[in-house]
C-alpha positions in Angstrom: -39.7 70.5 -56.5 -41.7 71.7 -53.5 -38.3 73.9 -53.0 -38.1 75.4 -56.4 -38.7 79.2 -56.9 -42.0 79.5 -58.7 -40.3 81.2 -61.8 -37.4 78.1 -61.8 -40.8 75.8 -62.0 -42.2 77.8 -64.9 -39.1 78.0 -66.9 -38.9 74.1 -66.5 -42.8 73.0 -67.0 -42.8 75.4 -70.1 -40.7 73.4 -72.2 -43.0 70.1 -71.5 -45.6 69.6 -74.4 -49.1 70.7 -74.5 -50.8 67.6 -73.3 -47.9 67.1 -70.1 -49.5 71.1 -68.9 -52.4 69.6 -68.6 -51.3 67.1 -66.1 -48.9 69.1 -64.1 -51.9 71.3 -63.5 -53.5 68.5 -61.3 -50.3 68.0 -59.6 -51.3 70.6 -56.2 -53.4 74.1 -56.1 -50.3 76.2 -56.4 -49.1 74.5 -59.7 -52.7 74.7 -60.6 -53.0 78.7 -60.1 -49.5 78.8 -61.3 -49.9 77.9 -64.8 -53.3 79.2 -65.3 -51.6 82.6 -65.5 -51.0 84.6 -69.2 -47.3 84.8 -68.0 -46.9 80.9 -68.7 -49.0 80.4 -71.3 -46.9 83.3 -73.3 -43.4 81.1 -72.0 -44.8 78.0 -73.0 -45.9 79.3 -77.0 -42.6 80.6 -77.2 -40.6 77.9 -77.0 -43.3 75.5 -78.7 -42.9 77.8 -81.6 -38.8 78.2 -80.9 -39.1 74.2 -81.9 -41.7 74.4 -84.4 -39.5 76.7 -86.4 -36.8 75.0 -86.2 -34.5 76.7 -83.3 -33.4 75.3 -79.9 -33.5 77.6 -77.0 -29.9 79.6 -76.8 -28.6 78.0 -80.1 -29.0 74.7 -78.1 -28.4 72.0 -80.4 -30.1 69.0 -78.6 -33.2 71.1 -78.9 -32.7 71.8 -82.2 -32.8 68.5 -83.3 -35.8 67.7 -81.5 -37.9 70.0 -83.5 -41.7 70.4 -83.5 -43.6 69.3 -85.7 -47.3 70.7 -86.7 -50.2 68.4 -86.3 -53.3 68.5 -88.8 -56.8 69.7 -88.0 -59.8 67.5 -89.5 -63.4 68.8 -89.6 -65.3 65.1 -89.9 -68.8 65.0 -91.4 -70.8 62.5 -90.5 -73.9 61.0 -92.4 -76.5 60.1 -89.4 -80.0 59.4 -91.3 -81.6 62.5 -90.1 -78.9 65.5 -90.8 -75.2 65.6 -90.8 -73.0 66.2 -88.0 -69.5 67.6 -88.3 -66.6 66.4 -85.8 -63.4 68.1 -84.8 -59.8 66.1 -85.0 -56.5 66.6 -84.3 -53.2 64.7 -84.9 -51.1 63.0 -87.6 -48.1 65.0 -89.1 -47.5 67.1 -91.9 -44.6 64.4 -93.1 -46.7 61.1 -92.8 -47.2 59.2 -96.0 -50.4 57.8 -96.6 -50.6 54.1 -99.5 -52.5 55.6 -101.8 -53.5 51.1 -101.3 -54.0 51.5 -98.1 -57.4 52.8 -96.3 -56.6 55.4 -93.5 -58.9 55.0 -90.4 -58.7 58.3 -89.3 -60.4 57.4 -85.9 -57.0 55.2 -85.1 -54.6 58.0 -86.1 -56.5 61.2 -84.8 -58.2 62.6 -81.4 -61.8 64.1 -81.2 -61.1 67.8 -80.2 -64.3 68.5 -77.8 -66.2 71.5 -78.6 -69.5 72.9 -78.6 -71.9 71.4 -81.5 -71.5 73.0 -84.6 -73.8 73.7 -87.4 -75.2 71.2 -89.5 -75.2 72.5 -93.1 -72.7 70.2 -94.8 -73.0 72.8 -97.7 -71.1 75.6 -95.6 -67.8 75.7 -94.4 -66.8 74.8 -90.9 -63.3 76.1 -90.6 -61.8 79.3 -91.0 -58.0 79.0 -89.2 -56.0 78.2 -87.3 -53.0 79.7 -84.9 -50.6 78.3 -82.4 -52.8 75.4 -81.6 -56.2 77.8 -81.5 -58.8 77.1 -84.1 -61.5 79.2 -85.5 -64.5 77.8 -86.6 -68.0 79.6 -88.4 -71.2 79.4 -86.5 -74.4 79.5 -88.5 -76.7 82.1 -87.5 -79.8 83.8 -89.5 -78.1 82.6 -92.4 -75.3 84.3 -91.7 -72.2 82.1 -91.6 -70.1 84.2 -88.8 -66.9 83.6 -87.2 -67.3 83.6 -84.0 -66.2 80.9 -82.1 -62.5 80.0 -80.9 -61.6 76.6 -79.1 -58.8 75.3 -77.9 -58.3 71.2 -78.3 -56.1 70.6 -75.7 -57.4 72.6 -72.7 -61.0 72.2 -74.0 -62.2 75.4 -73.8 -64.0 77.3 -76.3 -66.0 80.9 -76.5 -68.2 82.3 -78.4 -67.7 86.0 -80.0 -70.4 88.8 -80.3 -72.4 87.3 -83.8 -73.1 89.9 -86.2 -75.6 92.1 -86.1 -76.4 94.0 -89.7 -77.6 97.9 -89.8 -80.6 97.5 -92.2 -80.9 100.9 -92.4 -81.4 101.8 -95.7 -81.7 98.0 -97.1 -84.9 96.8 -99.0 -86.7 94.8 -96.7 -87.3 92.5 -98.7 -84.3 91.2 -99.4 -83.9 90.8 -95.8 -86.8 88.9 -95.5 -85.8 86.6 -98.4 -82.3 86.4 -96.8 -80.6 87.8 -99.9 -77.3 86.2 -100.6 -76.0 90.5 -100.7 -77.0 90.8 -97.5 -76.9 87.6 -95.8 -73.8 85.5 -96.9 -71.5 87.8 -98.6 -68.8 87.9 -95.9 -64.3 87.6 -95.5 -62.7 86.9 -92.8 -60.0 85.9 -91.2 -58.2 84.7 -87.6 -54.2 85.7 -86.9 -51.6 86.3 -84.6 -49.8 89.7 -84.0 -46.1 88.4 -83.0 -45.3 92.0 -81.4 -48.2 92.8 -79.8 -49.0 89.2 -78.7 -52.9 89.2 -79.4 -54.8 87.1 -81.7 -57.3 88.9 -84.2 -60.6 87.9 -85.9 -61.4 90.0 -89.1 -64.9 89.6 -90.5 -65.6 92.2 -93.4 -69.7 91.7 -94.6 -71.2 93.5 -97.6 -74.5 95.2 -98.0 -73.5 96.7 -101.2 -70.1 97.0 -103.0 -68.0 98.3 -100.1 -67.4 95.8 -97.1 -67.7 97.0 -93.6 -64.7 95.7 -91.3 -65.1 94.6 -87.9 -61.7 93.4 -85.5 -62.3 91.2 -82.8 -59.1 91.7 -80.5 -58.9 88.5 -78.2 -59.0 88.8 -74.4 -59.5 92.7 -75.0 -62.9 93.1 -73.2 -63.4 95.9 -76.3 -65.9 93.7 -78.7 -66.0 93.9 -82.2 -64.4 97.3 -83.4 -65.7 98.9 -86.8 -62.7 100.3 -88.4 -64.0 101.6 -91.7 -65.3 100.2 -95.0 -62.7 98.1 -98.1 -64.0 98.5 -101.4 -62.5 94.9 -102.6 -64.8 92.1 -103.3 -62.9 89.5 -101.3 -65.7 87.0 -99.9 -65.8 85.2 -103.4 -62.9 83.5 -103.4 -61.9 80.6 -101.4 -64.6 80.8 -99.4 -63.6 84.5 -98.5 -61.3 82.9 -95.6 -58.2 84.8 -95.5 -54.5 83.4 -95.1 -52.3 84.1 -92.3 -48.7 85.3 -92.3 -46.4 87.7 -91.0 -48.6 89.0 -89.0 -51.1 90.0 -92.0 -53.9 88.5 -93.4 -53.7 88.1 -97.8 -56.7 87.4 -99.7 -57.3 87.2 -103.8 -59.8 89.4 -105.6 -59.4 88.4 -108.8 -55.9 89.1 -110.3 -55.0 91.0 -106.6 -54.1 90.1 -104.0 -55.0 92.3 -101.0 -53.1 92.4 -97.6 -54.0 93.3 -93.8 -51.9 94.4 -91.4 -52.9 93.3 -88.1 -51.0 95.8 -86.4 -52.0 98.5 -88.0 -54.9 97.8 -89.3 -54.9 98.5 -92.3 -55.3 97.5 -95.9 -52.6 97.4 -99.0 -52.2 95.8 -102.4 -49.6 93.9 -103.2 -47.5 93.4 -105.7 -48.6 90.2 -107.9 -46.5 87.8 -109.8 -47.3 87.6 -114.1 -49.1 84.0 -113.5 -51.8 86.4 -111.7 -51.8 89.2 -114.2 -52.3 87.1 -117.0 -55.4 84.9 -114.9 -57.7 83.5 -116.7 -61.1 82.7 -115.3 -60.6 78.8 -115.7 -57.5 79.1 -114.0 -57.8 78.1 -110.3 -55.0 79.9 -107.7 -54.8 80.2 -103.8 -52.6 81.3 -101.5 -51.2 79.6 -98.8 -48.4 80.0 -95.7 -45.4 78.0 -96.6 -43.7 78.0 -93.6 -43.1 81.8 -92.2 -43.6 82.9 -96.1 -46.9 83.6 -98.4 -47.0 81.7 -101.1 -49.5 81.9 -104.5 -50.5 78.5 -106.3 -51.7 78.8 -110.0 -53.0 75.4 -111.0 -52.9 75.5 -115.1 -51.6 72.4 -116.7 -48.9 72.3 -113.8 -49.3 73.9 -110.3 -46.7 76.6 -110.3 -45.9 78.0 -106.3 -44.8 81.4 -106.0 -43.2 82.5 -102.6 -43.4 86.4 -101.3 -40.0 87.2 -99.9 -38.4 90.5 -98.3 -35.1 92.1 -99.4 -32.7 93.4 -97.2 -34.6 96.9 -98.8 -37.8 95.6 -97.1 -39.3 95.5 -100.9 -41.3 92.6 -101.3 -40.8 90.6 -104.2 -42.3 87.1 -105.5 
């Protein structure tokens, strides 16, 4: 090995799983230095995702068959006596069946992902995505929950983002004081993946009044959170306000919309909704959800109807 062209060594280690890089890392400083560099970690997601989705490398069919499969990600909370703690896991497969008999003990068939505490309000969510094996989780801050912080299980390392800072220009001050839920909690967001610009986005859009003020977090940039204009959709009130990421866009519902962001362009669109949606009832719980490489709308009524968004070779979108 000691022989081997450096790009012969990364074309070989890349195609090892997740947990092996670790290792090989330790093997000697150059391997070490090697691998810590964006070339490899770029080499290495592509072909995980090559077997994720199915394909071997260079119509390969040995590779093919040995497909990836996704893992799960578990937020655990924990009852101590004085306040609850919440735990990160990884593991299982999408495919394993679970007795409905039988008790799962999740702390035989999953692995603690290491991060930096978390908050403690077991009334708040924890999780807001995740992407290629990254995970974005909300950090609880003068009651504002945020989206700041990104881990990665494997490697163990985690940062923390800018937290939000609210212009209260303008605002009653006593609502601020009071924390009003307007002010304080009313927020969207979401965390993606731009396939052809490579970077990995966090959107966070928090309302003072009506209109929501959108901020993009570009990963690795050095540029901060960018404030690219206001969205005059009340998105934070469904499902949490957490988008859903696909195609390179992020989807949430308002209602009987649905409301798409492009991450490349930055921008906002409605989309086209199926007649389950137009017809929505306020009893009548929906969601949307990546199926796949495809959006896909639930209506739960007195059956759960799933609606996939596909793209004709006209590049209309149709459900």
């Amino acid at each position: 090995m000691e022989s081997l062209p450096s790009d012969i060594v990364l074309d070989i280690v890349s195609r090892v799983p997740a947990e092996s890089v670790l290792e090989c890392k330790l093997v000697c400083k150059l391997w070490g230095t090697l691998f810590r560099g964006s070339n490899f970690a770029n080499l290495h997601l592509s072909h995980q995702l090559n077997h994720l989705h199915g394909g071997g490398d260079d119509g390969n069919d040995d590779l093919a068959a040995s497909k990836v499969e996704p893992c799960l990600f578990f937020a655990c909370r924990i009852d101590y006596p004085a306040n609850f703690i919440t735990l990160l896991y990884h593991g299982g497969q999408v495919s394993d069946w679970i007795s409905i008999g039988k008790k799962y003990i999740f702390i035989e068939n999953l692995k603690r992902i290491y991060h930096a505490p978390m908050h403690t309000n077991y009334l708040s969510d924890h999780l807001v995505g995740s992407c290629n094996g990254l995970v974005c989780t909300f950090q609880l801050h003068n009651l504002v929950l945020d989206p700041i912080y990104i881990c990665n299980p494997l490697t163990r390392e985690y940062v923390y983002l800018p937290e939000l800072v609210v212009n209260k220009e303008g605002v009653d001050p006593h609502r601020i004081v009071k924390g009003d839920v307007d002010l304080c909690n009313h927020m969207a967001c979401g965390f993606g993946y731009v396939r052809s610009t490579n970077e990995y986005k966090v959107v966070r859009i928090h309302y003072l009044d009506n209109d929501g003020h959108v901020e993009v977090y570009t990963f690795g940039s050095g540029c901060g959170w960018r404030a690219i204009g206001r969205v005059p959709y009340q998105l934070s009130k469904f499902n949490g306000g957490k988008a859903t990421n696909a195609n390179d866009a992020m989807y949430w519902i308002s209602y009987n919309r649905v409301v798409a962001f492009d991450l490349d362009k930055e921008e906002f669109r409605l989309l086209s909704v199926p007649p389950c949606l137009q017809n929505r009832q306020n009893e009548d719980r929906c969601g949307l959800v990546a199926l796949g490489r495809h959006l896909c709308l639930y209506m739960n009524k007195l059956r759960c109807k799933i609606w996939s968004l596909m793209e004709s070779s006209d590049s209309k979108e149709t459900w």
